[in-house]
Each structure stands twice: as C-alpha cells, then as structure tokens.
C-alpha positions in Angstrom: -54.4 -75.4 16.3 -53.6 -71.8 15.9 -50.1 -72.5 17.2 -50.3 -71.2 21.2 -49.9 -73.9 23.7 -52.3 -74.4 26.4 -50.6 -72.2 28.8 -50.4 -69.5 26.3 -53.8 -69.9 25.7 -54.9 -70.2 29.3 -53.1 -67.0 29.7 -54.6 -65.0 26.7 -58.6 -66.6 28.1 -57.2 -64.8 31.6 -56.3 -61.6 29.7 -59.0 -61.3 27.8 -61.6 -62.1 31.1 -60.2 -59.5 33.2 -60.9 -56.9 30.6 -64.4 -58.1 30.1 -64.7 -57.5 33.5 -63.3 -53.8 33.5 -65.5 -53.0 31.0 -68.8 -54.4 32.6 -67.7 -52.5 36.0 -67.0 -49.5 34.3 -70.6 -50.1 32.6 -72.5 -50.1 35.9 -69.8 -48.1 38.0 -73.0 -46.1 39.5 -74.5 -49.6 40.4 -71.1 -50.2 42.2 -70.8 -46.9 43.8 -74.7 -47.4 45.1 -73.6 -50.3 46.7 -70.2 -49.1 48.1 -71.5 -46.5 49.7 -74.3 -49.1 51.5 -71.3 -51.0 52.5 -69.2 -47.9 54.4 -72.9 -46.7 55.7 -73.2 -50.2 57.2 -69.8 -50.4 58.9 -70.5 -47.1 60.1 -72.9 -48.2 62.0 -71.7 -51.6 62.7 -69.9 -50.7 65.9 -73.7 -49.5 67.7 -75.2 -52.7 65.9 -73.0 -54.6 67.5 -72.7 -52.8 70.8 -76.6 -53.5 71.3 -76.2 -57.3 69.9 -74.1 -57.6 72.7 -76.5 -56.3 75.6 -79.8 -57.0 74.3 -81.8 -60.0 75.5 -81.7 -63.0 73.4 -79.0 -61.2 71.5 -81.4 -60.6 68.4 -79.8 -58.5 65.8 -83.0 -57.5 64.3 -83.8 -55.9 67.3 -80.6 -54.3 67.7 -80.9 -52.8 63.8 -84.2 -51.8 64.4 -83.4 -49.5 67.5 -80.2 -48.0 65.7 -82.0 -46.8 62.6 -85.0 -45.5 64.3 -82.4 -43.7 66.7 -80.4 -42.5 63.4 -83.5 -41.2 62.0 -84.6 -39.5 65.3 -81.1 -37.8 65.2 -81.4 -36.5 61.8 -84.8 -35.2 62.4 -83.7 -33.4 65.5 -80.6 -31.9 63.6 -82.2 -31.2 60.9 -85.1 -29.2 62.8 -82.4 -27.5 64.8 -79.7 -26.6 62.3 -81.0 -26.7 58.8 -83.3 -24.1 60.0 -80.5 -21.7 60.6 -78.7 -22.8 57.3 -81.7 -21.8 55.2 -82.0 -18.9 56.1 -78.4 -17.8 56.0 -78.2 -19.0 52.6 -81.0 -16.7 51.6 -79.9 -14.1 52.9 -76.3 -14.4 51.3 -78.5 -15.2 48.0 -79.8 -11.7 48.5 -76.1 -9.8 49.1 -74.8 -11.8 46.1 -75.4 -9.2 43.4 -74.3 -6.0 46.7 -71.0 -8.7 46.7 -70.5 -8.7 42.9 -70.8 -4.9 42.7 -68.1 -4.8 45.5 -65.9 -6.6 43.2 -66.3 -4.3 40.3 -65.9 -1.2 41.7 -62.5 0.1 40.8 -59.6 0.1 43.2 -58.3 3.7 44.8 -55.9 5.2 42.3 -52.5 4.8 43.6 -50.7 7.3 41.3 -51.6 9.5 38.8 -53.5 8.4 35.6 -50.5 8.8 33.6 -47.9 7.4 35.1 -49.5 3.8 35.3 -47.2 1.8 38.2 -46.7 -2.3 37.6 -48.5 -3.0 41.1 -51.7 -0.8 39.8 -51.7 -3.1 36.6 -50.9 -5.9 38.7 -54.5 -5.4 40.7 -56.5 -4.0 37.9 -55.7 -7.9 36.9 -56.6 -9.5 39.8 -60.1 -8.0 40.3 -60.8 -8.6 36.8 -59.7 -12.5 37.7 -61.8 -12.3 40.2 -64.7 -10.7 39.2 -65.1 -13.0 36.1 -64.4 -16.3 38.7 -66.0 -15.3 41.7 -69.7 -14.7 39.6 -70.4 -18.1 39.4 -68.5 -19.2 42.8 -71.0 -16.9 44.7 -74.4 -17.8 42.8 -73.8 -21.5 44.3 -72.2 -21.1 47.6 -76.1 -20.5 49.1 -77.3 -23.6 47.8 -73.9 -25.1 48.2 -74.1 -27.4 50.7 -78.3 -28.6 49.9 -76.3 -29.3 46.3 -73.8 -31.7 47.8 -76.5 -33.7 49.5 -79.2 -33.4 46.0 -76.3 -34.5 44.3 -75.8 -37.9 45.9 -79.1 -37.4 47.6 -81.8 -38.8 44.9 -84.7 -40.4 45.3 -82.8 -44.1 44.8 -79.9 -43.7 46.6 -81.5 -42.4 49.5 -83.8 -45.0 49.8 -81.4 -47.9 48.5 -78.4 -47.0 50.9 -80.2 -47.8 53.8 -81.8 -51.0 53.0 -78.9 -52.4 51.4 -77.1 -51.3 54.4 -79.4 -53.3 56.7 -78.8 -56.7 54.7 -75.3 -56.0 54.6 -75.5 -55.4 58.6 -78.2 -58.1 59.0 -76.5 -61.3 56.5 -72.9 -59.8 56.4 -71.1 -62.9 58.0 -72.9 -65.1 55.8 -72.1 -62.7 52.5 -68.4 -63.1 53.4 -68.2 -67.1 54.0 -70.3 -67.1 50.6 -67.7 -64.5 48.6 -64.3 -66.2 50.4 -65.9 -69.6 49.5 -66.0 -68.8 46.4 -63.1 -67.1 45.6 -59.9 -69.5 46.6 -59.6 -73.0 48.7 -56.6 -74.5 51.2 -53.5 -71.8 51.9 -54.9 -68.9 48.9 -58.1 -68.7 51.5 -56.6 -68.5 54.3 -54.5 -65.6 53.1 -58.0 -63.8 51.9 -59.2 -64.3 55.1 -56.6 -62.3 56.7 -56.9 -59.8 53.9 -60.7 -59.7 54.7 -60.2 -59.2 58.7 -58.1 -56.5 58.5 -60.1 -54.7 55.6 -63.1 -55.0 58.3 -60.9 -53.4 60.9 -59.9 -50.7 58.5 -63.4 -49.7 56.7 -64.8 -49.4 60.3 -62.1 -47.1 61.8 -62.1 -45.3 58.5 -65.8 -44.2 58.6 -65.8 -43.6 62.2 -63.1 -41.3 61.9 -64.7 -39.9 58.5 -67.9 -39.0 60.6 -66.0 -38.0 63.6 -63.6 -35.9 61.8 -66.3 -34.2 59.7 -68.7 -33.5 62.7 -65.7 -31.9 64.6 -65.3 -29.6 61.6 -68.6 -28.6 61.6 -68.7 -27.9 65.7 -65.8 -25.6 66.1 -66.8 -23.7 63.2 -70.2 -23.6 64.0 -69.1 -22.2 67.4 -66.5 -20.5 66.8 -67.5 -18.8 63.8 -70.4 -16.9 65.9 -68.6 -15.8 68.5 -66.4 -14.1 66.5 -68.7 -12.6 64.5 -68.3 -14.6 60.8 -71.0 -13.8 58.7 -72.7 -16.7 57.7 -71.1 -19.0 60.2 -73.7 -21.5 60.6 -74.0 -21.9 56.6 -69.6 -21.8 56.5 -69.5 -24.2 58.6 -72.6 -27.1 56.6 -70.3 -26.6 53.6 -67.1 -27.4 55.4 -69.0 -30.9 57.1 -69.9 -32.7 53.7 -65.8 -31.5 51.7 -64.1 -32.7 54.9 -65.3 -36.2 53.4 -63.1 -35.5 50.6 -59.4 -36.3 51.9 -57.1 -33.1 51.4 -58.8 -31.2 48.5 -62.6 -30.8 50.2 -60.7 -29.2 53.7 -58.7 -26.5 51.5 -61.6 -25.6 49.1 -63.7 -24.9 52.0 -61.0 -22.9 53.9 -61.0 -21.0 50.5 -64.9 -20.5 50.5 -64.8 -19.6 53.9 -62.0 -17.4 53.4 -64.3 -15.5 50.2 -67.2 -15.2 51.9 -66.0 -13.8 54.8 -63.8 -11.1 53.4 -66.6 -10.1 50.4 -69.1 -9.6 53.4 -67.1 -6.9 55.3 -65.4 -9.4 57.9 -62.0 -7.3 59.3 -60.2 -10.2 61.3 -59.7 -12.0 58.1 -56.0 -12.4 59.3 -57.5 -14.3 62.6 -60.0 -16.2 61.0 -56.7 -17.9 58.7 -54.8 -18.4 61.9 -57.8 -20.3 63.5 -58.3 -22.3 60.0 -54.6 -22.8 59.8 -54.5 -23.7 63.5 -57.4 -26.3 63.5 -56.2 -28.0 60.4 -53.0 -28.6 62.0 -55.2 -29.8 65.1 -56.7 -32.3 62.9 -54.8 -33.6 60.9 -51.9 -34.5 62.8 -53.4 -34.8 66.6 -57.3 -36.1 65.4 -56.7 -38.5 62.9 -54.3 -39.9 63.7 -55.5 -41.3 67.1 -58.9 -41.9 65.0 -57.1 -44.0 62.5 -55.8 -47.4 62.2 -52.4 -48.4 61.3 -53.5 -49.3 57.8 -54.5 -46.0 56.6 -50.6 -44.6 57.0 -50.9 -43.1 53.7 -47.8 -40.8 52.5 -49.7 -37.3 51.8 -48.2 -37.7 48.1 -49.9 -40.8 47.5 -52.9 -39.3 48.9 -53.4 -36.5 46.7 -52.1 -38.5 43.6 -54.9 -40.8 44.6 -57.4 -38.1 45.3 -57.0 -36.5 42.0 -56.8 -39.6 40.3 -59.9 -40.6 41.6 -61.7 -36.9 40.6 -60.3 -37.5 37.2 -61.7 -40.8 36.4 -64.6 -40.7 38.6 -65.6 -37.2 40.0 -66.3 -36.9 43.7 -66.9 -40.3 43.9 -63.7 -41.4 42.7 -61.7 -39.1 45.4 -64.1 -40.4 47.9 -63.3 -43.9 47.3 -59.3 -42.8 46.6 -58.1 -43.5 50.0 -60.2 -47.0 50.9 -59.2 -48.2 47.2 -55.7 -47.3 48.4 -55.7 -48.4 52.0 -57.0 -51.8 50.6 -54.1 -52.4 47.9 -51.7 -51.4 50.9 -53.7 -54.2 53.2 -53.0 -56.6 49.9 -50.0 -56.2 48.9 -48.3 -56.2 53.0 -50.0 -59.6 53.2 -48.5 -60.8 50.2 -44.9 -59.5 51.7 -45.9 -61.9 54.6 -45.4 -64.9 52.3 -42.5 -66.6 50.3 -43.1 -66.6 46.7 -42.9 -70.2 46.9 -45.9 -70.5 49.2 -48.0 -68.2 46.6 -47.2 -70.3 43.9 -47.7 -73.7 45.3 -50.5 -75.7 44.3 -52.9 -76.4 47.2 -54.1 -79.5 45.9 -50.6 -80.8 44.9 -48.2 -79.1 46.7 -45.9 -78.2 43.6 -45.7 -75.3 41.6 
C-alpha cells in the first residue's frame, strides 16, 4: 500500500521495536540497575547457598538461604562494630586537620633565588601549588566522609532493602526464572544456542563477583595492615576508601592510590617514596598473580577494551555504568564466541523448516 514489501516492512516494525525498547530501558535504567545489582548480589552468594543445599538434610533451600543471610548479616554487624568504629573516628579527625592541611598548601614555597631574578622552575612551582591549592580544597573536605558517601550513594533506603529480597527470589526461583526467560525467547537449534550462552554467563557472573569481593577485601587487608605498621596516618580510613573503588575496574584502584598518595604526604608522612613502591608492588600483585587465578577464561579482557569500556560506561551512566562495563563486556565476548561456534547457515536456518 505505501509501496514496501512485506519484508521491508517486517524489517522497518523490527527497527522501529528495538528503539522503543531503548528508550523504555533508558527510561527506567535505575529500575534495571536495582535489579542488576540483586542479580550479581545473588550469584555472589550462590556458591554458599548452594554449598549448604548440598549438605543440609532434606536438601531445603529455604533453609539453606535462611542461614546464609542471617550469617551475612552477623558478619556485617561484627565488621561493622569492629572496623567502622576506627573509620569514624579517623575521618573526624582528618575532618579537623583539613583546614591545618589547606594552610599547608598555601604557604609559599622557600625562595630559591633572589626576588629578582625569577628562575623558570620557581614559576613552574608557584603554578603547581596554586593547581593544587584550588583542586585539592574540595578533594580534602570529602575524603572524611568519603567512603560513608560511596555506600549513602547506592546505599538508600530502597535499594538497601530491595537488593536483598530480590536477591533471595532470584536465589530461591532462579532455575525456574531461566526455563521461563529461555522459553520464551527462541525454540529448536536458536535455544539451544541460548542455553549455552546462559551456562557460561552463570559461570562467569559467579567467578566475577567472587573475585570482585575477594579482590576488594584483599585490598582493604594489606592496607589496613600494612598501612599501621608503617605508620600511615589514617590507615584504617585509606584503606575503607580503597575497598568500595577497587569495585571499579582500573580507574577506582588508581584514584585511590592517588588519595592515598594526598593524604599521606599533606599529613607529614616522610616514606612517601616506600609507600608508592608498596602501592606499585601490590598492584602488580593483584592484577597479574590475583585475578587472574580468581577469574575465568571469559573475562580475558584486553586492558584497552577495559578502560574504553570503563569510561564509556562513566560517561553514559556514572559509576554505575563503569561498574556494569566489564560484565556488559564479558557477556558480548560470551555471545559473540558462541556465535563463531556456528556456520552461518545453521543461524539462518529455519527451525521449523529447515531452509533459510
């Protein structure tokens, strides 16, 4: 009638559908992220759930949830008794050397040579500190509160509340969400293929948040023992803020070596050259001898793609988007590898008829 045929009509309907869809995603993206996050907390647990399904009598998950939430919320308490303690009050006192670090910052540097013959490294530094002094306001005002804002950020009343029970039905109904979703979604060969997609995704959200965790809690360990024994002001504090950015692949690690780094030389530290050796020393530790024994197969990532996907991520969707950068990626990796795994023919093949 308007002169397209039906397949260039089915094609346009197609077009047209996946935008719709774009746009209603983008219009409840927090809704999503809500329940992303539900999803990674539940396969972070998974492993224990299903360690205790294993052993328990009569095999009742139920059960088995039950005791691994009260024990995660045991844990917490504990931790939170033991170590936010300590955190708190380190960040109040920094709070109250802020404006004695500011003033630190603006005095002006030892003359060099004489007033009138002004030298280009003198300029050079009376740039610097002015940088500094003008960035480094700001940067100090939040670091005390710094890591309490990372978790108040994410940490409202909903989400708190909604991650955990969401992550219980997800943990308690998952094997029935997934036959309901694949069901759905394709029939015949196109299914089986999603299945396989589906398996290995499983495989890889699991390892990924157990090495997340793992990686993180390591972080937070050697600085939080190292850091005291050799005498970092603030260690305990230093090393909160590291725990949550080492969730953020690549960028969170360097901007707390940075804020470590700051915070340690404004407060009078002198073995600021040994503190960078241990940072540098560690990161090398864990990045190429703790992740990758912690990682599966399907998070190889190139560390280009990673931070391509990282800043992406930031720019369209903040810390959420470079948290979600590498799973997004990992998964479109898992896709398009299974696709390699199949003749174009097969793909195109009808089920039904067996013709393209």
């Amino acid at each position: 009638m308007l002169g397209l045929d039906r397949r260039t009509a089915s094609y346009t309907w197609t077009v047209v559908f996946i935008l719709l869809l774009l746009r209603v995603v983008y219009l409840i993206r927090e809704t999503l992220f809500i329940f992303v996050v539900a999803l990674l907390f539940a396969y972070l647990l998974w492993p224990l759930v299903k360690f205790l399904d294993r052993w328990l009598p009569g095999r009742s998950k139920a059960l088995a949830l039950g005791i691994v939430y009260l024990s995660l919320i045991g844990l917490l308490i504990v931790v939170g008794i033991a170590v936010g303690s300590r955190v708190v009050l380190q960040a109040n006192a920094l709070a109250a050397r802020v404006p004695e670090l500011l003033s630190k910052l603006e005095q002006p540097a030892a003359a060099t040579a004489p007033p009138s013959i002004p030298t280009v490294k003198a300029t050079v530094v009376s740039a610097l500190r002015k940088q500094l002094v003008e960035h480094s306001r700001d940067l100090l005002s939040l670091l005390p509160n710094a890591a309490l804002s990372v978790l108040s950020h994410a940490g409202s009343l909903i989400f708190v509340v909604l991650v955990p029970i969401l992550s219980f039905f997800f943990l308690k109904d998952g094997r029935v969400i997934r036959s309901s979703v694949l069901g759905a979604l394709a029939e015949g060969s196109r299914r089986d293929m999603i299945n396989e997609i589906a398996a290995d995704l499983h495989l890889l959200l699991a390892q990924y948040m157990r090495a997340l965790v793992l990686l993180a809690a390591a972080v937070f360990l050697a600085y939080g023992v190292f850091f005291p024994l050799l005498g970092v002001p603030y260690g305990i504090l230093l090393a909160a803020i590291a725990f949550p950015l080492e969730f953020l692949p690549m960028v969170g690690p360097l901007a707390g070596s940075v804020i470590i780094l700051l915070v340690a030389g404004l407060s009078g530290f002198h073995h600021l050259l040994l503190l960078l050796a241990f940072l540098a020393a560690f990161r090398v530790f864990q990045d190429y001898v703790l992740a990758p024994r912690l990682l599966s197969s399907g998070m190889e990532l190139h560390p280009l793609v990673i931070i391509f996907g990282v800043l992406a991520g930031g720019y369209i969707a903040g810390i959420a988007g470079s948290f979600l950068s590498v799973p997004i990626l990992a998964t479109l990796r898992i896709v398009y590898r299974q696709l390699q795994k199949r003749p174009l023919g097969s793909r195109l093949r009808s089920p039904e008829t067996g013709t393209a």
